[in-house]
Backbone as JSON, one array per atom type, in Angstrom:
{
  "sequence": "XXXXXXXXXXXXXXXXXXXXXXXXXXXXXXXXXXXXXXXXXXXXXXXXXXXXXXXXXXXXXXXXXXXXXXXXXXXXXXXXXXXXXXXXXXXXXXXXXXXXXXXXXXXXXXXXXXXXXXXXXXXXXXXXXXXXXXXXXXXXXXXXXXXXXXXXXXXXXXXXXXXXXXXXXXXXXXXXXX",
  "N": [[97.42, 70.5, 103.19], [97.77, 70.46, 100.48], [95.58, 70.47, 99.01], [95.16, 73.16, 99.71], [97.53, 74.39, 98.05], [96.45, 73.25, 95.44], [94.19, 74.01, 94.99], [94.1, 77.36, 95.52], [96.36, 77.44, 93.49], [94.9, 77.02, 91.21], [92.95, 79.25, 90.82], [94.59, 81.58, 90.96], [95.4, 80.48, 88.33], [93.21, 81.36, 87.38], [92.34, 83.88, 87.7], [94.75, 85.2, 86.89], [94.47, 85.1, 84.22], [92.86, 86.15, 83.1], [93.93, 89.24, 84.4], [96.67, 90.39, 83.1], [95.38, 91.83, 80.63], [93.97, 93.31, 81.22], [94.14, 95.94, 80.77], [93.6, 96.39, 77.84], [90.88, 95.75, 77.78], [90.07, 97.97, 79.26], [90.48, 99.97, 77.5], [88.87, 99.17, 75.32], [86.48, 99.9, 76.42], [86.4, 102.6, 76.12], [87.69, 103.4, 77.71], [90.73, 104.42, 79.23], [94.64, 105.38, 80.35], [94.45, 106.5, 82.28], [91.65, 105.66, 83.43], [92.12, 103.25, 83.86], [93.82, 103.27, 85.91], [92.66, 104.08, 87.84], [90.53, 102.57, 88.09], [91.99, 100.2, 89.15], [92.92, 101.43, 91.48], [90.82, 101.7, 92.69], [89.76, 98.96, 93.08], [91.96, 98.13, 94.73], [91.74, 100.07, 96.59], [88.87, 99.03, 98.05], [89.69, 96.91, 98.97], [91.52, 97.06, 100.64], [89.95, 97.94, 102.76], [88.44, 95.99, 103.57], [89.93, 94.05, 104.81], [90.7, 93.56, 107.07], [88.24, 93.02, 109.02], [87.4, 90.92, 107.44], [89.43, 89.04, 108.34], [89.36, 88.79, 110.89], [86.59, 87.62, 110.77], [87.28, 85.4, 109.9], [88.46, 83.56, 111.34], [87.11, 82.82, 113.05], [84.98, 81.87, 111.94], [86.03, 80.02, 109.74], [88.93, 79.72, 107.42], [87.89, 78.36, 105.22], [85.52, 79.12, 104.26], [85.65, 81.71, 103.04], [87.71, 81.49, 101.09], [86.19, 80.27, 99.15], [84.07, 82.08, 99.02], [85.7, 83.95, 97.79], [86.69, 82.2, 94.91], [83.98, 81.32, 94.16], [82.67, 83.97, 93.74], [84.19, 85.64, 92.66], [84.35, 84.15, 90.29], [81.44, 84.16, 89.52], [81.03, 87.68, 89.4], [83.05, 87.75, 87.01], [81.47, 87.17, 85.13], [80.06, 89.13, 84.37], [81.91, 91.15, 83.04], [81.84, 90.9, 79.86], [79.27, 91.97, 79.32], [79.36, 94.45, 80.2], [79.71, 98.09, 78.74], [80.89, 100.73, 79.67], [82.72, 102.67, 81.18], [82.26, 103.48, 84.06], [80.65, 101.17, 84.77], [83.08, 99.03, 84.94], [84.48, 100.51, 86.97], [82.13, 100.11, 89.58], [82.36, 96.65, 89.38], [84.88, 96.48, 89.66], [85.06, 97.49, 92.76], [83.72, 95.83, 93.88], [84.92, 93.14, 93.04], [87.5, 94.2, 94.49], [86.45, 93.53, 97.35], [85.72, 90.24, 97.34], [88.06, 90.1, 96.68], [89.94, 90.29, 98.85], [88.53, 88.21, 100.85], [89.54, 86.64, 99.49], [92.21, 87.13, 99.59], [93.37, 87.32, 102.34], [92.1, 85.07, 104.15], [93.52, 83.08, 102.47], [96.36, 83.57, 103.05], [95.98, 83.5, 106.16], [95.41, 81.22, 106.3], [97.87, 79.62, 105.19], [99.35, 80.27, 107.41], [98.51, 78.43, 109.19], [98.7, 75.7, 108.46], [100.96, 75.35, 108.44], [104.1, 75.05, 110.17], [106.46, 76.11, 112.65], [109.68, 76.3, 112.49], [109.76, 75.01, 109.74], [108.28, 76.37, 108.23], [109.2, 77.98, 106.14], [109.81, 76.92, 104.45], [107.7, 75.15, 103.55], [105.67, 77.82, 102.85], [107.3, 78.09, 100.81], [107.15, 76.19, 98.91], [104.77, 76.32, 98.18], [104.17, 78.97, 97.05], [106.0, 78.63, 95.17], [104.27, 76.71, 93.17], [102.09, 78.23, 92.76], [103.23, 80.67, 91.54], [104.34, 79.6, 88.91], [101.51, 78.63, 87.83], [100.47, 81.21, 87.68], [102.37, 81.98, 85.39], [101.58, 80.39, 83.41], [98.6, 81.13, 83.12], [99.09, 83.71, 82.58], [100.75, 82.94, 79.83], [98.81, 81.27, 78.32], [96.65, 83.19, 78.38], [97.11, 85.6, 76.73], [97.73, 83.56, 74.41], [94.33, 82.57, 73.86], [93.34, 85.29, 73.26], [94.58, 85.89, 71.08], [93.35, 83.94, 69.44], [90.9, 83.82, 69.89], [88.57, 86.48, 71.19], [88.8, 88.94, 73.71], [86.46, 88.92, 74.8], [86.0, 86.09, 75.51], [87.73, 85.47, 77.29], [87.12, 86.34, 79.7], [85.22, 84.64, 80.4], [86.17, 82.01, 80.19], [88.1, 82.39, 82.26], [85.98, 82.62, 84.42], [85.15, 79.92, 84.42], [87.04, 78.34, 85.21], [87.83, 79.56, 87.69], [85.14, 78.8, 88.9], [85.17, 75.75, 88.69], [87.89, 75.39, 90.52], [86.96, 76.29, 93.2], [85.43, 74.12, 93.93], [87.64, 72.75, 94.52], [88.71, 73.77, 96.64], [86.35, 73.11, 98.33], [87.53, 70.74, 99.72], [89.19, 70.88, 101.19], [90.51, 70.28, 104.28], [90.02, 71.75, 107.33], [92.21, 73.16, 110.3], [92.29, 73.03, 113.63], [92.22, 75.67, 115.19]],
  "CA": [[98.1, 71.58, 102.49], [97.72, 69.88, 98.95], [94.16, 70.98, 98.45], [95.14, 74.62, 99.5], [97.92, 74.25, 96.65], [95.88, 73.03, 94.28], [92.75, 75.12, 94.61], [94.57, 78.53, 95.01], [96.94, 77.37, 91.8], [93.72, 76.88, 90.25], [92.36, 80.39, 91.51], [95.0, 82.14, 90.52], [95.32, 80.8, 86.72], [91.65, 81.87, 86.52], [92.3, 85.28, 87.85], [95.98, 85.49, 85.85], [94.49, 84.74, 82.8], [92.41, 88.51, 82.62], [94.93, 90.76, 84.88], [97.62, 91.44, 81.9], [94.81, 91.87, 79.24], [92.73, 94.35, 81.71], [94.32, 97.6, 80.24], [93.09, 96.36, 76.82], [89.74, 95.56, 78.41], [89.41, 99.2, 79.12], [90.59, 100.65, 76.56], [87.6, 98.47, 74.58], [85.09, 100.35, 76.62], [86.36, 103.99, 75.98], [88.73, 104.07, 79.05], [92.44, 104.82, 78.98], [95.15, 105.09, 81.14], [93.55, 106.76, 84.06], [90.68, 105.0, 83.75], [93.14, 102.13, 84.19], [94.23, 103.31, 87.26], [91.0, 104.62, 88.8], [90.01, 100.78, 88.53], [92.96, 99.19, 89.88], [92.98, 101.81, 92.75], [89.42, 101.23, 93.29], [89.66, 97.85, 93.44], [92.73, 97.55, 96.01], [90.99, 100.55, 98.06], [88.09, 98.09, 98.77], [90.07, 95.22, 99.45], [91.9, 96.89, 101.9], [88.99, 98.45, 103.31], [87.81, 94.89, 104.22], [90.9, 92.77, 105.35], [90.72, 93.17, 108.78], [86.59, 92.4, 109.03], [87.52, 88.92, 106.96], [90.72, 88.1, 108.63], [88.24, 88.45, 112.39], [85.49, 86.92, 110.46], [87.91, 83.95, 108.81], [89.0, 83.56, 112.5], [85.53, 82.86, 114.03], [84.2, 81.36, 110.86], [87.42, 79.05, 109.15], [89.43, 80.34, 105.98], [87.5, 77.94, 103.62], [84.6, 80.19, 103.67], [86.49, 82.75, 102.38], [88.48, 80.95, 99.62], [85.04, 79.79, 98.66], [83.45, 83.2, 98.08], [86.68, 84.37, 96.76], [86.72, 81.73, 93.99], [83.01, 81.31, 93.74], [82.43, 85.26, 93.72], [84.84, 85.53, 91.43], [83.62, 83.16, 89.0], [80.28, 85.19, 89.33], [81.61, 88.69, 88.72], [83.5, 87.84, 85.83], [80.59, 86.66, 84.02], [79.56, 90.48, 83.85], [82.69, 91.92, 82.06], [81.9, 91.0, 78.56], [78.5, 92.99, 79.2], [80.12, 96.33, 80.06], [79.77, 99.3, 78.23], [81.03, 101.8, 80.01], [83.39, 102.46, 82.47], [81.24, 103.25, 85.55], [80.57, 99.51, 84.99], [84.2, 98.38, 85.21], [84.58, 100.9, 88.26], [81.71, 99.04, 90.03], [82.38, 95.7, 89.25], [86.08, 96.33, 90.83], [85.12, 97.58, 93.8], [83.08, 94.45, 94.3], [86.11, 92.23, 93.21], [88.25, 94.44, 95.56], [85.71, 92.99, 98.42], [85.66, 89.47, 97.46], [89.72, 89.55, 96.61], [90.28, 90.35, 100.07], [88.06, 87.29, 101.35], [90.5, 85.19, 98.98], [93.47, 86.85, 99.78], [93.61, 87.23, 103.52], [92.14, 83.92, 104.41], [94.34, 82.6, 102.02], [97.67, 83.92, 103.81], [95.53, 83.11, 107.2], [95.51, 79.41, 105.96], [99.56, 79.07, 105.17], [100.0, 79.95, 108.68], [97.4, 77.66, 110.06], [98.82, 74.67, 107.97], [102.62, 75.64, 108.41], [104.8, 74.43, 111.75], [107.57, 76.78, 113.35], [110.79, 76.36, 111.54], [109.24, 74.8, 108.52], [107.2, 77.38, 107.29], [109.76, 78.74, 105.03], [109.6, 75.52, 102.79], [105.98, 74.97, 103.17], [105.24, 78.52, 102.03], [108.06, 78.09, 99.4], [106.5, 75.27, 97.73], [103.32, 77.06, 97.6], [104.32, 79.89, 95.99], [106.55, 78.09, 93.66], [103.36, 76.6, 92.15], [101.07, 79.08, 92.32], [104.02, 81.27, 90.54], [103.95, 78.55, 88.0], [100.24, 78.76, 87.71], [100.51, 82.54, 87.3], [103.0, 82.36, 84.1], [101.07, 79.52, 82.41], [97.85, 81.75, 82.75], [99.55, 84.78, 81.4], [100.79, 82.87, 78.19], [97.13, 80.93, 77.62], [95.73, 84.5, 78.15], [97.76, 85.51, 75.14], [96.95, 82.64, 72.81], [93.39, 82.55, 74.13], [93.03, 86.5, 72.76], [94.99, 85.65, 69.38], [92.41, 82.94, 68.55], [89.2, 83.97, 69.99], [88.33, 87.31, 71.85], [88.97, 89.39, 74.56], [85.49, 88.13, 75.99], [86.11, 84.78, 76.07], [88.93, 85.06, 78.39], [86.37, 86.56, 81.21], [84.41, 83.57, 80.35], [86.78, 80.59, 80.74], [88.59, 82.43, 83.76], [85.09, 82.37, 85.44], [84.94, 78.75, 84.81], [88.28, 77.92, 86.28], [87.38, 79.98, 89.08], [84.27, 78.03, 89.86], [86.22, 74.67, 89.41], [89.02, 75.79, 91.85], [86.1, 76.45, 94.2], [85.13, 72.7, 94.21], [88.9, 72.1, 95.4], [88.34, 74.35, 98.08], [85.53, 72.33, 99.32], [88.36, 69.14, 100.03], [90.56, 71.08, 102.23], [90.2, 70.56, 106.19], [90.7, 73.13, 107.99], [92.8, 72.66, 111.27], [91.76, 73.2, 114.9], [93.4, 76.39, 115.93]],
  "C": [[98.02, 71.38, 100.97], [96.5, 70.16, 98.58], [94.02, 72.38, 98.82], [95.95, 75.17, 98.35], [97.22, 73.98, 95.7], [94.78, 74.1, 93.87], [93.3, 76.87, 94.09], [95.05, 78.45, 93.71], [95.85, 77.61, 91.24], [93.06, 78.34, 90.05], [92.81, 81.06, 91.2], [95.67, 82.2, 88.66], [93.8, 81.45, 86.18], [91.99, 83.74, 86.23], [93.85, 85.8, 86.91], [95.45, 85.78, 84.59], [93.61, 86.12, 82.38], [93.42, 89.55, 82.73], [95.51, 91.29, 83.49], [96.78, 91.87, 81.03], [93.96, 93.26, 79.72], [92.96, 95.74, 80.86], [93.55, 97.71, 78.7], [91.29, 96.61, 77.14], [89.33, 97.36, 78.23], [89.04, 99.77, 78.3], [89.08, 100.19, 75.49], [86.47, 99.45, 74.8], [85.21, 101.59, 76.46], [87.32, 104.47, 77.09], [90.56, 104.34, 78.1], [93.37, 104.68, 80.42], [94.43, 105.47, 83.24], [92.64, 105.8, 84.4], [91.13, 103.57, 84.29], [93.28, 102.11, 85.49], [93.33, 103.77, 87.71], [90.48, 103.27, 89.19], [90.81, 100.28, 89.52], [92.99, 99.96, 91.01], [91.75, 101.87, 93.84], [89.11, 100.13, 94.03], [90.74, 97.45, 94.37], [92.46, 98.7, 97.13], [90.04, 99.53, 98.67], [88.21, 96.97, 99.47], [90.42, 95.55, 101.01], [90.86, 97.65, 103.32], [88.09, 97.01, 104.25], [88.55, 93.68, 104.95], [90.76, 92.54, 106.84], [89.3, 92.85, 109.14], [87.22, 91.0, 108.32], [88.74, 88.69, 107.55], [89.98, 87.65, 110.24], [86.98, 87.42, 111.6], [86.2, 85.13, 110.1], [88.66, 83.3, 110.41], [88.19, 82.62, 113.42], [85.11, 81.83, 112.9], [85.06, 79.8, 110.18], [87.44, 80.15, 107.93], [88.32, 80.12, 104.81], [86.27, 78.29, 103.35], [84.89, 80.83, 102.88], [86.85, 82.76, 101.46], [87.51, 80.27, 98.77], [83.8, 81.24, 98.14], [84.64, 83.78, 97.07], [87.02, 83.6, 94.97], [85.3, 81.82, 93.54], [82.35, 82.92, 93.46], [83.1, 85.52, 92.59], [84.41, 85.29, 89.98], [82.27, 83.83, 88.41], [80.75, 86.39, 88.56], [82.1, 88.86, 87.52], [82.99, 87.61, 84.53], [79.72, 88.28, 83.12], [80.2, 91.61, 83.04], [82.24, 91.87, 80.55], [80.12, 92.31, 78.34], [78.46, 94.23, 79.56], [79.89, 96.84, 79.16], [80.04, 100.09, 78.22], [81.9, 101.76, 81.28], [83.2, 102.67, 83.71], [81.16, 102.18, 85.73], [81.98, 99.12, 85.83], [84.36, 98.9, 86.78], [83.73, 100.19, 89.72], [81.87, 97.74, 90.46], [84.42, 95.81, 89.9], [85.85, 96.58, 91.91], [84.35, 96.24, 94.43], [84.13, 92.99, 94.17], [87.15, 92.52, 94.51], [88.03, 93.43, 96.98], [86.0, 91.91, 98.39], [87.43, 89.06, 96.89], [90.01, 89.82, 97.79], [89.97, 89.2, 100.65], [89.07, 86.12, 100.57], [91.93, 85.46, 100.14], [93.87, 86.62, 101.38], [93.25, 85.8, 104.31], [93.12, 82.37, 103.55], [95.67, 82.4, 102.74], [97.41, 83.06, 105.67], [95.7, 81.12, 107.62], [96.75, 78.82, 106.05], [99.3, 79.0, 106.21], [99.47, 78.98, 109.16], [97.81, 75.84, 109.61], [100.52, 74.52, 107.73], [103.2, 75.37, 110.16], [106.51, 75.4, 111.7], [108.9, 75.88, 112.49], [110.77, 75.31, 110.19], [108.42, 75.86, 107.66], [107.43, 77.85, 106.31], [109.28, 78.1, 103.71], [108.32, 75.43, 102.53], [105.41, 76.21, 102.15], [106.37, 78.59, 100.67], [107.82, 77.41, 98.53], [105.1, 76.11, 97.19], [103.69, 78.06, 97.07], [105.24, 79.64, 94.57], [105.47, 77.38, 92.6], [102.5, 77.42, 91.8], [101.74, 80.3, 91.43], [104.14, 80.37, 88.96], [102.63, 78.64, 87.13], [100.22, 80.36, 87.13], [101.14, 83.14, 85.79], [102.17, 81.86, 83.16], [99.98, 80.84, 81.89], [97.98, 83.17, 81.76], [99.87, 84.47, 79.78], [99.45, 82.21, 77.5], [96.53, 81.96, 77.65], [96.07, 85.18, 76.38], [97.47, 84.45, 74.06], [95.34, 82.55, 72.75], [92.98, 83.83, 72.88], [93.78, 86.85, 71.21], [93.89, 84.88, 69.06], [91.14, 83.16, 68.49], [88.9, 85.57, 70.15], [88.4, 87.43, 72.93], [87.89, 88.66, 75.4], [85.43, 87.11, 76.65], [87.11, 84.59, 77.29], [88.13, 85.32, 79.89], [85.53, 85.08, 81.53], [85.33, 81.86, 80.76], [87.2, 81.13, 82.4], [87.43, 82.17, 84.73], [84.74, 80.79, 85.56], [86.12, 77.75, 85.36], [88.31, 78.28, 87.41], [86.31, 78.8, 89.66], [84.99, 76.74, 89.68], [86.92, 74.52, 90.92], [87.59, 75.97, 93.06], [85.29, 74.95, 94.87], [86.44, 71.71, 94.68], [89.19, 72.35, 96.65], [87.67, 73.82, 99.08], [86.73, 70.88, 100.28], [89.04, 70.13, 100.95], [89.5, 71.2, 103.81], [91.02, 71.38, 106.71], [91.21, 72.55, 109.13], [92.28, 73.52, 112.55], [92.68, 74.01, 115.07], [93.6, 76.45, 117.64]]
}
């Protein structure tokens, strides 16, 4: 369970450290509020368009496939924001995150249970979300000093290399015999 804590934490300061900044993001390329939300509804139509295919596939297959394209996909994708131009791009490039945030998130959730025991589970998943909540604030305030000191771009650029990290923590976790 300590190498599904760690990696997700890790997984989710990558991916923290863009979310709050995305609306700026748009706005950069000529978008606005809609365009805002055309993304973000883009990108959680696709996800959920695919949860139930990766939660049967993460079933048959193990989770740490999953949490392995989800970080390593990730890490990819994000390398293509700073070369946007246009918001067709961004629209694109979410619906393809949508896809591979589903493969995080559902084998993710698939995993607690799989590494959690009948009237423990509460605590188990309570520790884990107490760090990865943790993980989630930090990234929000390094996103902020990140984009005072440098640029908006750079932040796609480190998060993709915290992503692929976290994806080499992923590799350490054993999965359990269901």
């Amino acid at each position: 369970m300590r190498w599904v804590i760690i990696s997700q934490s890790i997984a989710i300061l990558g991916s923290s450290l863009v979310f709050p900044f995305y609306l700026i993001f748009i706005k950069e390329v000529g978008g606005g509020f809609l365009q805002y939300g055309i993304s973000y509804g883009l990108f959680t139509i696709s996800s959920s368009l695919v949860h139930i295919i990766v939660g049967k596939w993460s079933d048959k297959l193990g989770r740490k496939l999953f949490l392995l394209i989800g970080s390593w996909g990730m890490a990819f994708l994000l390398l293509f924001f700073p070369l946007v131009t246009d918001v067709w791009q961004v629209y694109a490039l979410q619906i393809i995150l949508g896809i591979i945030g589903a493969a995080q998130k559902t084998s993710e959730k698939a995993m607690l249970a799989d590494f959690t025991e009948r009237g423990n589970r509460g605590v188990t998943i309570g520790k884990y979300h107490f760090w990865t909540s943790i993980f989630t604030g930090l990234a929000v305030m390094l996103g902020g000093l990140i984009i005072d000191l440098f640029t908006l771009d750079i932040i796609f650029y480190i998060s993709s290399l915290i992503l692929f990290i976290g994806g080499f923590f992923v590799l350490k976790i054993e999965e359990t015999e269901n």
